[in-house]
N, C-alpha and C positions, 0 to 999 in steps of 0.2 A: 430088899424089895426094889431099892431102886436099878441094882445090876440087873435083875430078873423084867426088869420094863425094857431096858437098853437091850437087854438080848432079842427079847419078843421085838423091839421096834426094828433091828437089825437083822434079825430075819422074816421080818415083811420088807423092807428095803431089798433085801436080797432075792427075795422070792418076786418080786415082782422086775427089777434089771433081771433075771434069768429067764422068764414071760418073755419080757421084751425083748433077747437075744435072741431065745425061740421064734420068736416070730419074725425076726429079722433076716435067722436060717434061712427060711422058708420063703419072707417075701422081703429081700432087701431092700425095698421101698414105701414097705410102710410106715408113713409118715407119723400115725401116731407111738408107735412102737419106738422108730428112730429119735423122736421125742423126750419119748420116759424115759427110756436108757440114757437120753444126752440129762437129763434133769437129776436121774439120783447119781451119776458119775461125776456133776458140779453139783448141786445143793447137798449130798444124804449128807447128813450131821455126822455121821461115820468116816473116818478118814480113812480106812482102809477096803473104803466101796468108791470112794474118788479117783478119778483119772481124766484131767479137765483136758489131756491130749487129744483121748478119744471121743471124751465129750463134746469139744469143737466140731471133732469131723461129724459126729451123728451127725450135729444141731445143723453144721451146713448142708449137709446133705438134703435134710428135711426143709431145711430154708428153699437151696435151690428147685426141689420138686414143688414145692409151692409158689415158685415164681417168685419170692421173698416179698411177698402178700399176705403173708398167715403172720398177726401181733403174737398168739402162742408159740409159734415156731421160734421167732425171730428174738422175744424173750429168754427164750431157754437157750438161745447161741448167744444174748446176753450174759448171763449168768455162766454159762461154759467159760466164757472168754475170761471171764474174771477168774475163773478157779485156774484157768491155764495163766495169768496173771497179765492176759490180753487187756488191761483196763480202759484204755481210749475206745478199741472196739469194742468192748462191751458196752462202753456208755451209748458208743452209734448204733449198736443194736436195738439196744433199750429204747433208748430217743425213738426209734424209728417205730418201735412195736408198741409206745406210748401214743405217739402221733398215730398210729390205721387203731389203735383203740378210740381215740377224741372222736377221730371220725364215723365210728356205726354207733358212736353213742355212749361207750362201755367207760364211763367218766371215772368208776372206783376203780376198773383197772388201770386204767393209765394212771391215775393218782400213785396208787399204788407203784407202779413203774419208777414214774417221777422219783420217790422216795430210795426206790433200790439204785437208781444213779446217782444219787446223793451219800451213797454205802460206797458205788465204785469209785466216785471223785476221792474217794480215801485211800484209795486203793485196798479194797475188803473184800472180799466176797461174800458171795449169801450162801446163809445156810440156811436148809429146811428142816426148821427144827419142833 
């Protein structure tokens, strides 16, 4: 039962990076797209859907079209950086995308943040499990 959960979760992980590449085809700018893709490419719990190389590049990508203003953005080129084993820059992503959460208010996220740069001072990554 439990192999048969790990499949089904691995092919919605899958199925959703192949969405996102789709849609990347088509509009290689969008931002939410470039997103998910950098997100299951560093966090999927599958190590054979990781590739924190190309994860970086999304998440900058995405970073840079939003003017590296967007805490979600800049989050998930956190978390990329650590799977690509970027760990100083992951924490100053994170840092950064904690601080513009403090600021509109959004206090569980950034809490939350705080706690994953406390994973990267380990030098860990996250996974989404």
């Amino acid at each position: 039962a439990a192999e048969a959960a790990r499949q089904t979760r691995m092919a919605k992980n899958k199925e959703a990076l192949d969405l996102a590449n789709r849609t990347l085809a088509a509009n290689p700018n969008d931002t939410q797209a470039l997103c998910t893709a950098a997100w299951i490419l560093a966090a999927s719990p599958f190590q054979e859907l990781r590739d924190g190389k190309r994860a970086v590049k999304l998440a900058e990508i995405a970073c840079s079209l939003l003017h590296e203003k967007d805490p979600y953005a800049l989050a998930v080129l956190g978390v990329a950086q650590a799977e690509y084993g970027s760990f100083r820059r992951a924490i100053d992503a994170t840092t950064r995308a904690a601080a513009l959460y403090e600021q509109i208010g959004e206090h569980v996220k950034a809490d939350a943040l705080t706690s994953r740069v406390s994973l990267f001072k380990q030098n860990k990554s996250y996974r989404d499990e």
